[in-house]
N, C-alpha and C positions, 0 to 999 in steps of 0.2 A: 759666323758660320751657322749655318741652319743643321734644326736638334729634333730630333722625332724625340727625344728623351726630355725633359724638361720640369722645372721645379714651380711649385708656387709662388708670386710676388711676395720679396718679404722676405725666402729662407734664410734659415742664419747658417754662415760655411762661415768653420775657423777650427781652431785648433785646443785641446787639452793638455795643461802640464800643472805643475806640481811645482809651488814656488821653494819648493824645500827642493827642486830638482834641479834650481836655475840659482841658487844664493850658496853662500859660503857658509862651512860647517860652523859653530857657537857652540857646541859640549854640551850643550843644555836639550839635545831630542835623543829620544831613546834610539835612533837609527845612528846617532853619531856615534854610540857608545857600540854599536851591532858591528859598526865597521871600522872600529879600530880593537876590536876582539876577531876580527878575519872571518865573519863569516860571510864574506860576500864572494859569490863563486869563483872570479877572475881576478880576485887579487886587487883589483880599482878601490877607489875613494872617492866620497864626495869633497876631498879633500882636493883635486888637481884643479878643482876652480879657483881656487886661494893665489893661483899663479897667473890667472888670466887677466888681462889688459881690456876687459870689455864687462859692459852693464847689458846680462841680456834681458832684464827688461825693456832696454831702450831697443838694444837689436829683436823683438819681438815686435814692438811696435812696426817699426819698418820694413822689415819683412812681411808685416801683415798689412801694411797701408799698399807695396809695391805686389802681392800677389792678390790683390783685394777680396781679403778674409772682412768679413763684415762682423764677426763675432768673437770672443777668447774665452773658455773658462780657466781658471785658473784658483790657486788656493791662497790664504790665507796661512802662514805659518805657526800655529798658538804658540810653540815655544821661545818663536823670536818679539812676540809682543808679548809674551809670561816669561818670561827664562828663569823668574822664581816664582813661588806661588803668589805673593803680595807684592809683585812689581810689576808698574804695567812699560812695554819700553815705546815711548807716543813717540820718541823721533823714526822709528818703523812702523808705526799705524801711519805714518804722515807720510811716510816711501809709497805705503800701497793705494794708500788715497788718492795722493800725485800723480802714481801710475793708471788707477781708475780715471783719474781726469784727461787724463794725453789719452787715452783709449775713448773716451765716450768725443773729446774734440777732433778726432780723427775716424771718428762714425763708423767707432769698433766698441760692438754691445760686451759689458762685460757680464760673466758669469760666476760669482762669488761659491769657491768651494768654501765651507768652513772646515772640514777636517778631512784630509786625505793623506790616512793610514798613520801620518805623523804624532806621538804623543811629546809631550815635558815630560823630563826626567821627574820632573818633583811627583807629576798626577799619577806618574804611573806606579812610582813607591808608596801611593796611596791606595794601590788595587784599582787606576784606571775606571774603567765603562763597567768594570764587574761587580760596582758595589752603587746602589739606589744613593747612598749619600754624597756622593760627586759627583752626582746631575750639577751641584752648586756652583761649579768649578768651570765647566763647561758652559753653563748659562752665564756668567761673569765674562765670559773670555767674548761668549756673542753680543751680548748688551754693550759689551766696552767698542766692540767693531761697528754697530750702528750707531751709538752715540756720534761717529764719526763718520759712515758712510753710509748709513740710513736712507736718507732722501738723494742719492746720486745713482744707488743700484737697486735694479727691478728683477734681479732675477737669483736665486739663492739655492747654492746644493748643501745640505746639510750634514750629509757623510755619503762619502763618493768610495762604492763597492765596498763595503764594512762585511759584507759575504764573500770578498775575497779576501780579504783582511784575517778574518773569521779562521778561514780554511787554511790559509799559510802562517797564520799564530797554531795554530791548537792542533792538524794535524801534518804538516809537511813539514813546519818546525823552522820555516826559509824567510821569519819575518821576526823582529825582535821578541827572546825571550824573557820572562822574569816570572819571580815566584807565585805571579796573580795568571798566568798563564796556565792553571792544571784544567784537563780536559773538565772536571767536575763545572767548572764556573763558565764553560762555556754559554751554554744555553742560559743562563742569568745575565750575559752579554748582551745575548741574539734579543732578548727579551727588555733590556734596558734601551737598544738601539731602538726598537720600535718606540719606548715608550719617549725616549729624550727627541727623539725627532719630534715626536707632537707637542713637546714642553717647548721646542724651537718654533715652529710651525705657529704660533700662537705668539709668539714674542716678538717674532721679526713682520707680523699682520699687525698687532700692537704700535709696533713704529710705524709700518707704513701698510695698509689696510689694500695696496694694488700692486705688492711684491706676489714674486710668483715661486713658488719653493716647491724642491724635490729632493729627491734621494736616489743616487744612482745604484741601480743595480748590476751586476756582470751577469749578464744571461747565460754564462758557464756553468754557475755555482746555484747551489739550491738552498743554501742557508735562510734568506728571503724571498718573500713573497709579495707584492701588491695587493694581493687578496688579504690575507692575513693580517691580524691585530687591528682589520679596518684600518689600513693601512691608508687607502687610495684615498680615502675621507681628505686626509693632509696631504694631499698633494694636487699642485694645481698647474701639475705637467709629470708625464713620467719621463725618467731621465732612465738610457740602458748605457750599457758598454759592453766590446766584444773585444779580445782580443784573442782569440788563441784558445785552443786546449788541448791536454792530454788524450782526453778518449773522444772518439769520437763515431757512434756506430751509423756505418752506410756503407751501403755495398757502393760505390764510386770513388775511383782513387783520390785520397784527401793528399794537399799541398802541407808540408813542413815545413817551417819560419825557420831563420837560423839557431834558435834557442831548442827544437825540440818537438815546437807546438802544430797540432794541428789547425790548418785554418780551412775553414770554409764558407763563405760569402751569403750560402743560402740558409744558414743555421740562423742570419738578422731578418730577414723574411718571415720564416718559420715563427719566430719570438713576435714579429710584427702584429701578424695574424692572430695570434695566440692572445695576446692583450688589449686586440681590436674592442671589444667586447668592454672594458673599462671605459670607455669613450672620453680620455683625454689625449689633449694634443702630445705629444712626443715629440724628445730629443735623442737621436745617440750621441752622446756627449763624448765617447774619445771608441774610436777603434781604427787598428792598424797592426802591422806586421814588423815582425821584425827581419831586413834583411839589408846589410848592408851592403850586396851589391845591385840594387835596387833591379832586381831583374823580376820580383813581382808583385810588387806594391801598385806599382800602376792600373794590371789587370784584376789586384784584390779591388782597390779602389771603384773600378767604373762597371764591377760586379755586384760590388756593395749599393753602391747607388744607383743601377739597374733596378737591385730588388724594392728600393728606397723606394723605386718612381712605380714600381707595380704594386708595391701596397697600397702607395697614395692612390691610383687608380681604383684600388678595393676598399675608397674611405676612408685610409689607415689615417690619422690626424699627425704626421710627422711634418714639425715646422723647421728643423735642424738641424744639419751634420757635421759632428768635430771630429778631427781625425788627431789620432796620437800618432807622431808630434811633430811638432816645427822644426825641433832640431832633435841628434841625438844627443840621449841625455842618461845621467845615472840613472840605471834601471831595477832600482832596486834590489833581491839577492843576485840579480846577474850582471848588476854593476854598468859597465862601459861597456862591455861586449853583444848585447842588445843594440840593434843598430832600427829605430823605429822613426826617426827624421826623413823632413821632409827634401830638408837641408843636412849636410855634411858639418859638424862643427869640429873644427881643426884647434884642438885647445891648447895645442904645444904653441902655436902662432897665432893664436885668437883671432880667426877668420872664419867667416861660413862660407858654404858654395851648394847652389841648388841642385839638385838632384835630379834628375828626368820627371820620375814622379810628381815632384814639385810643380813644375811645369805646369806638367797634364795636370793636375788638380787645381790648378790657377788657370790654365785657361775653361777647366768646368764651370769653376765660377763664376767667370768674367762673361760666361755665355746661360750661365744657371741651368744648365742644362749639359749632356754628354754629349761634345758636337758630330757632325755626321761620322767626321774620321776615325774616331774613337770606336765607332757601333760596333764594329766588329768582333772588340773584347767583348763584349756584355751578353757574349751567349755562354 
Protein backbone atom coordinates (compact mmCIF):
# COMPACT_ATOMS: atom_id res chain seq x y z
CA UNK A 1 0.00 0.00 0.00
CA UNK A 2 1.31 3.45 -0.74
CA UNK A 3 2.49 5.73 2.39
CA UNK A 4 2.94 9.56 2.24
CA UNK A 5 4.34 8.78 5.91
CA UNK A 6 7.42 6.76 5.59
CA UNK A 7 10.66 5.69 7.54
CA UNK A 8 14.43 5.66 6.63
CA UNK A 9 16.08 2.19 4.98
CA UNK A 10 17.32 0.42 7.92
CA UNK A 11 14.81 1.51 10.76
CA UNK A 12 14.84 -0.73 13.53
CA UNK A 13 10.66 -1.65 14.66
CA UNK A 14 10.46 -4.13 17.66
CA UNK A 15 9.63 -4.25 20.91
CA UNK A 16 10.99 -3.77 24.84
CA UNK A 17 10.68 -6.17 27.85
CA UNK A 18 12.35 -6.98 30.84
CA UNK A 19 13.67 -10.53 30.99
CA UNK A 20 12.80 -10.58 34.76
CA UNK A 21 9.14 -9.88 33.09
CA UNK A 22 9.15 -12.89 31.02
CA UNK A 23 11.03 -15.79 33.53
CA UNK A 24 10.15 -17.32 36.63
CA UNK A 25 10.46 -15.85 40.20
CA UNK A 26 14.40 -17.33 42.05
CA UNK A 27 14.10 -15.46 45.69
CA UNK A 28 17.22 -14.10 44.87
CA UNK A 29 15.85 -10.05 43.27
CA UNK A 30 14.73 -7.59 45.51
CA UNK A 31 11.22 -7.48 43.41
CA UNK A 32 10.65 -11.06 44.37
CA UNK A 33 10.85 -10.29 47.98
CA UNK A 34 8.49 -6.71 47.09
CA UNK A 35 5.95 -9.19 46.05
CA UNK A 36 5.55 -11.53 48.34
CA UNK A 37 5.39 -8.77 51.16
CA UNK A 38 2.07 -7.44 48.93
CA UNK A 39 2.95 -4.46 47.83
CA UNK A 40 1.94 -4.87 44.34
CA UNK A 41 -1.31 -2.98 43.62
CA UNK A 42 -3.70 -5.89 42.23
CA UNK A 43 -2.79 -8.49 44.24
CA UNK A 44 -0.71 -10.41 41.01
CA UNK A 45 2.64 -12.17 41.23
CA UNK A 46 5.38 -12.84 39.15
CA UNK A 47 4.75 -15.88 40.57
CA UNK A 48 1.73 -17.21 37.92
CA UNK A 49 4.33 -17.89 35.27
CA UNK A 50 5.80 -20.90 37.45
CA UNK A 51 2.28 -22.51 36.00
CA UNK A 52 2.74 -21.91 32.46
CA UNK A 53 3.36 -24.45 29.69
CA UNK A 54 5.35 -22.10 27.48
CA UNK A 55 9.16 -20.44 26.88
CA UNK A 56 8.27 -16.94 26.08
CA UNK A 57 11.50 -16.54 24.83
CA UNK A 58 10.90 -18.84 22.03
CA UNK A 59 7.16 -17.24 21.73
CA UNK A 60 8.99 -13.87 21.25
CA UNK A 61 10.96 -14.91 18.71
CA UNK A 62 8.02 -16.02 16.62
CA UNK A 63 5.97 -13.55 17.05
CA UNK A 64 8.60 -11.24 15.99
CA UNK A 65 9.75 -13.22 12.94
CA UNK A 66 5.62 -13.44 11.81
CA UNK A 67 5.00 -9.66 12.50
CA UNK A 68 8.39 -8.68 11.22
CA UNK A 69 9.89 -6.83 13.98
CA UNK A 70 13.57 -6.38 12.86
CA UNK A 71 14.78 -5.49 16.31
CA UNK A 72 14.19 -6.54 20.44
CA UNK A 73 15.68 -4.89 23.34
CA UNK A 74 15.67 -6.73 26.08
CA UNK A 75 17.44 -7.23 29.66
CA UNK A 76 19.88 -9.22 30.99
CA UNK A 77 18.72 -10.49 34.65
CA UNK A 78 21.96 -9.89 37.25
CA UNK A 79 20.47 -11.81 39.86
CA UNK A 80 19.70 -14.84 37.83
CA UNK A 81 23.51 -14.93 36.62
CA UNK A 82 24.69 -13.67 40.42
CA UNK A 83 21.95 -15.06 42.68
CA UNK A 84 24.96 -14.93 45.14
CA UNK A 85 27.63 -12.64 45.38
CA UNK A 86 30.51 -15.13 44.27
CA UNK A 87 28.53 -17.32 42.03
CA UNK A 88 28.38 -16.86 38.53
CA UNK A 89 25.14 -19.26 37.17
CA UNK A 90 26.84 -19.97 33.22
CA UNK A 91 24.01 -22.52 32.40
CA UNK A 92 21.81 -18.80 32.27
CA UNK A 93 24.53 -16.68 30.62
CA UNK A 94 24.19 -19.77 28.04
CA UNK A 95 20.02 -19.38 27.96
CA UNK A 96 20.67 -15.72 26.99
CA UNK A 97 23.34 -16.32 24.52
CA UNK A 98 21.37 -18.89 22.85
CA UNK A 99 18.67 -16.69 22.76
CA UNK A 100 20.92 -13.77 21.14
CA UNK A 101 21.88 -16.37 18.65
CA UNK A 102 18.01 -17.41 17.29
CA UNK A 103 17.52 -13.71 17.39
CA UNK A 104 20.58 -12.34 15.38
CA UNK A 105 19.87 -15.88 12.79
CA UNK A 106 16.41 -14.76 12.33
CA UNK A 107 17.64 -11.12 11.45
CA UNK A 108 16.32 -9.76 14.65
CA UNK A 109 18.98 -6.95 16.01
CA UNK A 110 19.38 -7.57 19.57
CA UNK A 111 19.49 -4.73 22.15
CA UNK A 112 21.30 -5.62 25.40
CA UNK A 113 19.76 -3.97 28.52
CA UNK A 114 22.08 -4.55 31.45
CA UNK A 115 20.12 -3.39 34.28
CA UNK A 116 16.45 -2.64 34.31
CA UNK A 117 15.38 -1.56 37.64
CA UNK A 118 16.15 -5.18 38.88
CA UNK A 119 18.83 -5.49 41.85
CA UNK A 120 20.26 -9.19 43.88
CA UNK A 121 19.22 -9.44 47.22
CA UNK A 122 22.82 -9.71 48.22
CA UNK A 123 24.07 -6.10 46.34
CA UNK A 124 21.28 -4.38 47.64
CA UNK A 125 22.17 -5.46 51.45
CA UNK A 126 25.29 -3.95 50.47
CA UNK A 127 23.66 -0.28 49.98
CA UNK A 128 23.22 -1.01 46.03
CA UNK A 129 24.30 2.17 43.48
CA UNK A 130 24.39 4.47 46.67
CA UNK A 131 27.74 3.65 47.80
CA UNK A 132 31.09 4.38 45.13
CA UNK A 133 32.49 0.95 46.50
CA UNK A 134 30.03 -1.38 44.51
CA UNK A 135 30.75 0.10 41.20
CA UNK A 136 32.96 -3.57 41.70
CA UNK A 137 30.00 -5.50 41.78
CA UNK A 138 28.30 -4.15 38.94
CA UNK A 139 31.41 -4.09 36.66
CA UNK A 140 31.95 -7.94 37.51
CA UNK A 141 28.51 -8.82 36.67
CA UNK A 142 29.31 -6.74 32.89
CA UNK A 143 32.65 -8.14 32.17
CA UNK A 144 31.34 -11.73 33.06
CA UNK A 145 28.28 -11.03 30.20
CA UNK A 146 30.88 -9.99 27.52
CA UNK A 147 33.34 -12.44 28.19
CA UNK A 148 30.51 -14.26 26.71
CA UNK A 149 28.59 -12.19 24.33
CA UNK A 150 30.95 -9.48 23.47
CA UNK A 151 31.68 -10.05 19.85
CA UNK A 152 27.85 -11.19 18.97
CA UNK A 153 26.03 -7.78 20.28
CA UNK A 154 26.59 -4.23 18.73
CA UNK A 155 24.36 -2.51 20.65
CA UNK A 156 24.18 -1.94 24.69
CA UNK A 157 21.75 -0.10 27.34
CA UNK A 158 23.49 0.34 30.40
CA UNK A 159 20.50 1.29 32.78
CA UNK A 160 17.22 1.62 31.26
CA UNK A 161 15.06 4.88 33.00
CA UNK A 162 17.19 4.75 36.45
CA UNK A 163 15.04 8.40 36.68
CA UNK A 164 12.29 6.48 36.97
CA UNK A 165 13.72 4.05 39.08
CA UNK A 166 14.91 7.07 41.09
CA UNK A 167 11.49 8.72 41.50
CA UNK A 168 9.33 5.35 42.39
CA UNK A 169 12.28 4.26 45.15
CA UNK A 170 12.81 7.53 47.05
CA UNK A 171 9.56 9.32 46.56
CA UNK A 172 6.27 7.41 45.44
CA UNK A 173 7.66 4.56 47.65
CA UNK A 174 5.94 1.96 44.56
CA UNK A 175 9.42 0.27 43.84
CA UNK A 176 11.39 -1.93 46.27
CA UNK A 177 12.28 -0.62 49.66
CA UNK A 178 15.19 -1.22 52.00
CA UNK A 179 17.25 0.67 54.51
CA UNK A 180 19.78 2.12 51.64
CA UNK A 181 16.60 3.71 50.23
CA UNK A 182 16.58 7.23 52.79
CA UNK A 183 15.82 10.17 50.66
CA UNK A 184 19.50 11.51 52.01
CA UNK A 185 21.39 9.07 49.58
CA UNK A 186 19.46 9.90 46.78
CA UNK A 187 21.48 12.24 44.87
CA UNK A 188 24.78 10.12 45.73
CA UNK A 189 22.54 7.65 43.40
CA UNK A 190 21.80 10.09 40.64
CA UNK A 191 25.49 10.91 40.77
CA UNK A 192 26.93 7.29 40.87
CA UNK A 193 24.51 6.46 37.86
CA UNK A 194 26.14 9.11 35.79
CA UNK A 195 29.52 8.05 36.93
CA UNK A 196 29.19 4.01 36.60
CA UNK A 197 27.78 4.33 33.21
CA UNK A 198 31.14 5.90 31.96
CA UNK A 199 33.12 3.13 34.03
CA UNK A 200 30.67 0.90 31.52
CA UNK A 201 30.92 2.89 28.50
CA UNK A 202 34.77 2.27 28.47
CA UNK A 203 34.69 -1.41 29.14
CA UNK A 204 32.21 -2.81 26.89
CA UNK A 205 34.50 -0.17 23.95
CA UNK A 206 37.54 -2.19 25.63
CA UNK A 207 35.83 -5.46 24.41
CA UNK A 208 34.67 -4.36 21.34
CA UNK A 209 35.78 -0.78 20.12
CA UNK A 210 32.20 -0.59 17.33
CA UNK A 211 29.64 -1.38 20.22
CA UNK A 212 27.19 1.41 20.33
CA UNK A 213 26.05 2.19 24.08
CA UNK A 214 23.30 4.31 25.73
CA UNK A 215 21.32 4.94 28.63
CA UNK A 216 17.53 5.31 28.46
CA UNK A 217 15.94 8.01 29.79
CA UNK A 218 12.06 8.47 30.50
CA UNK A 219 11.28 11.85 29.24
CA UNK A 220 8.55 12.15 32.13
CA UNK A 221 11.13 12.35 34.81
CA UNK A 222 13.63 15.07 35.39
CA UNK A 223 16.18 13.31 37.57
CA UNK A 224 18.65 13.12 34.29
CA UNK A 225 19.83 14.93 31.89
CA UNK A 226 21.99 14.28 28.61
CA UNK A 227 23.58 17.43 29.17
CA UNK A 228 24.77 16.98 32.45
CA UNK A 229 27.95 15.24 34.03
CA UNK A 230 29.04 15.42 30.11
CA UNK A 231 26.93 12.84 29.95
CA UNK A 232 26.26 12.75 25.88
CA UNK A 233 30.33 12.38 25.62
CA UNK A 234 29.32 8.28 26.51
CA UNK A 235 26.88 7.85 24.47
CA UNK A 236 26.89 6.94 20.89
CA UNK A 237 22.96 7.12 20.44
CA UNK A 238 20.45 8.57 22.82
CA UNK A 239 18.00 6.00 23.95
CA UNK A 240 14.40 7.82 25.38
CA UNK A 241 11.21 6.20 26.66
CA UNK A 242 7.71 7.52 27.15
CA UNK A 243 5.03 5.97 28.68
CA UNK A 244 2.56 7.87 30.47
CA UNK A 245 2.18 10.55 33.22
CA UNK A 246 0.70 11.92 35.95
CA UNK A 247 0.58 15.76 35.24
CA UNK A 248 0.46 16.95 32.36
CA UNK A 249 -0.01 20.78 31.68
CA UNK A 250 -2.08 21.84 28.15
CA UNK A 251 -4.92 23.25 27.54
CA UNK A 252 -6.29 20.10 25.09
CA UNK A 253 -8.05 17.31 26.50
CA UNK A 254 -5.27 14.60 27.43
CA UNK A 255 -6.19 10.71 26.95
CA UNK A 256 -6.13 8.27 30.32
CA UNK A 257 -4.54 4.72 29.96
CA UNK A 258 -6.28 2.24 32.18
CA UNK A 259 -3.80 2.66 35.10
CA UNK A 260 -4.43 6.53 35.60
CA UNK A 261 -1.82 7.99 33.34
CA UNK A 262 -1.81 10.73 31.18
CA UNK A 263 -0.69 10.10 27.56
CA UNK A 264 -0.05 12.37 24.89
CA UNK A 265 1.73 11.37 21.67
CA UNK A 266 3.02 14.96 21.09
CA UNK A 267 5.06 15.34 24.43
CA UNK A 268 7.73 12.56 21.99
CA UNK A 269 7.95 15.41 19.30
CA UNK A 270 8.38 18.07 21.82
CA UNK A 271 11.46 15.88 23.54
CA UNK A 272 12.53 15.06 19.83
CA UNK A 273 13.06 18.69 19.07
CA UNK A 274 14.48 19.53 22.20
CA UNK A 275 17.63 17.26 21.96
CA UNK A 276 17.79 17.91 18.16
CA UNK A 277 20.65 19.97 19.09
CA UNK A 278 22.98 16.90 20.66
CA UNK A 279 23.30 15.73 17.17
CA UNK A 280 23.10 11.84 17.89
CA UNK A 281 21.09 9.46 16.21
CA UNK A 282 18.22 8.25 18.36
CA UNK A 283 16.03 5.44 19.63
CA UNK A 284 12.74 5.36 21.46
CA UNK A 285 13.40 2.18 23.02
CA UNK A 286 9.86 1.14 24.71
CA UNK A 287 6.65 3.36 24.68
CA UNK A 288 3.07 2.47 24.96
CA UNK A 289 -0.23 2.51 26.73
CA UNK A 290 -1.76 0.64 28.77
CA UNK A 291 -5.20 -0.55 27.88
CA UNK A 292 -6.57 -3.65 27.65
CA UNK A 293 -9.39 -3.22 25.49
CA UNK A 294 -7.15 -2.12 22.94
CA UNK A 295 -9.49 0.71 21.84
CA UNK A 296 -6.42 3.31 21.70
CA UNK A 297 -3.16 1.91 21.40
CA UNK A 298 -3.57 1.90 17.73
CA UNK A 299 -4.30 5.68 17.29
CA UNK A 300 -1.42 6.28 20.33
CA UNK A 301 0.62 4.29 18.04
CA UNK A 302 0.41 5.90 14.42
CA UNK A 303 0.44 9.31 16.42
CA UNK A 304 3.58 8.51 17.75
CA UNK A 305 5.05 7.85 14.66
CA UNK A 306 3.45 10.71 12.84
CA UNK A 307 5.38 12.84 15.13
CA UNK A 308 8.53 10.28 14.60
CA UNK A 309 8.27 10.96 10.65
CA UNK A 310 8.00 15.01 11.36
CA UNK A 311 11.03 15.25 13.16
CA UNK A 312 12.92 13.05 10.95
CA UNK A 313 11.78 15.76 8.36
CA UNK A 314 13.41 18.44 10.89
CA UNK A 315 16.82 16.28 10.76
CA UNK A 316 15.92 14.70 14.00
CA UNK A 317 18.51 11.62 13.64
CA UNK A 318 15.87 8.76 14.94
CA UNK A 319 16.99 5.32 13.41
CA UNK A 320 14.30 3.31 15.82
CA UNK A 321 11.06 2.49 17.25
CA UNK A 322 10.13 -0.06 20.23
CA UNK A 323 7.05 -0.19 21.63
CA UNK A 324 6.18 -1.63 25.05
CA UNK A 325 5.17 -4.59 24.64
CA UNK A 326 4.80 -7.83 22.80
CA UNK A 327 2.68 -9.29 25.22
CA UNK A 328 1.14 -8.29 28.44
CA UNK A 329 3.26 -8.82 31.20
CA UNK A 330 3.98 -8.11 34.95
CA UNK A 331 3.94 -4.57 35.34
CA UNK A 332 5.57 -3.87 38.06
CA UNK A 333 3.76 -2.05 41.20
CA UNK A 334 0.54 -2.61 39.01
CA UNK A 335 1.30 -6.08 38.44
CA UNK A 336 -1.20 -7.95 35.83
CA UNK A 337 -3.59 -5.32 35.57
CA UNK A 338 -1.51 -3.00 33.31
CA UNK A 339 -2.56 -4.36 29.96
CA UNK A 340 0.48 -2.85 27.54
CA UNK A 341 0.63 -5.95 24.76
CA UNK A 342 0.62 -6.15 21.62
CA UNK A 343 -0.69 -9.52 22.10
CA UNK A 344 -3.28 -10.96 24.63
CA UNK A 345 -1.27 -13.53 26.91
CA UNK A 346 -3.70 -15.93 28.30
CA UNK A 347 -1.73 -17.48 31.17
CA UNK A 348 -4.24 -19.58 32.84
CA UNK A 349 -4.02 -21.79 29.16
CA UNK A 350 -0.66 -20.56 27.95
CA UNK A 351 -1.80 -19.03 24.65
CA UNK A 352 -1.32 -15.68 23.00
CA UNK A 353 -3.86 -13.89 20.60
CA UNK A 354 -3.01 -10.59 18.67
CA UNK A 355 -4.57 -7.65 19.34
CA UNK A 356 -5.96 -5.21 16.63
CA UNK A 357 -3.04 -3.00 17.40
CA UNK A 358 -0.82 -5.64 16.85
CA UNK A 359 -1.97 -5.92 13.45
CA UNK A 360 -1.89 -2.32 12.54
CA UNK A 361 1.81 -1.97 13.94
CA UNK A 362 2.78 -5.07 11.87
CA UNK A 363 1.37 -4.08 8.93
CA UNK A 364 3.46 -0.32 9.51
CA UNK A 365 6.38 -2.27 9.44
CA UNK A 366 5.85 -4.53 6.83
CA UNK A 367 5.25 -1.22 4.71
CA UNK A 368 7.94 1.14 6.97
CA UNK A 369 5.89 3.56 6.74
CA UNK A 370 1.97 4.49 8.04
CA UNK A 371 -0.07 3.17 4.98
CA UNK A 372 -2.56 5.37 3.17
CA UNK A 373 -5.59 3.76 5.31
CA UNK A 374 -4.15 4.57 8.41
CA UNK A 375 -3.62 8.53 7.62
CA UNK A 376 -6.45 9.49 9.05
CA UNK A 377 -5.39 8.74 12.60
CA UNK A 378 -2.30 10.88 12.45
CA UNK A 379 -3.99 14.08 12.92
Amino acid sequence: MESNITFPKGFLWGNTISSYQIEKMNDKTNWDLWQKKGHIRDGTSLSILNNMNMNLFNEIIEVSKVSGYNSLSFSFEWAKIYPEMNFINYKKLESYKNFIIKLKKNKIEPIVILNYYTLPIWFEEKGGFSKEKNFKFFIEYVETILNYIGDIVDYYITFFEPDKYIKKTFEEKSFPQSKNNDTEKKDAIIKNFYDLHKDIYFLIKKNNKYSKISFTKNITYDEFDFRKNNLSKYLDFISISYDGNSVYDTSKPVQKDDIGKNINPDVILEYLLKIKSLDKPILILSTGIADENDIYRATFLIKVLTNVYKALKKNVKVFGFHHKTIFDLFEWEYGFSAKYGLYELDYENSKIHIRSSGKIYSNIINNNGIPSYLEKYTQ
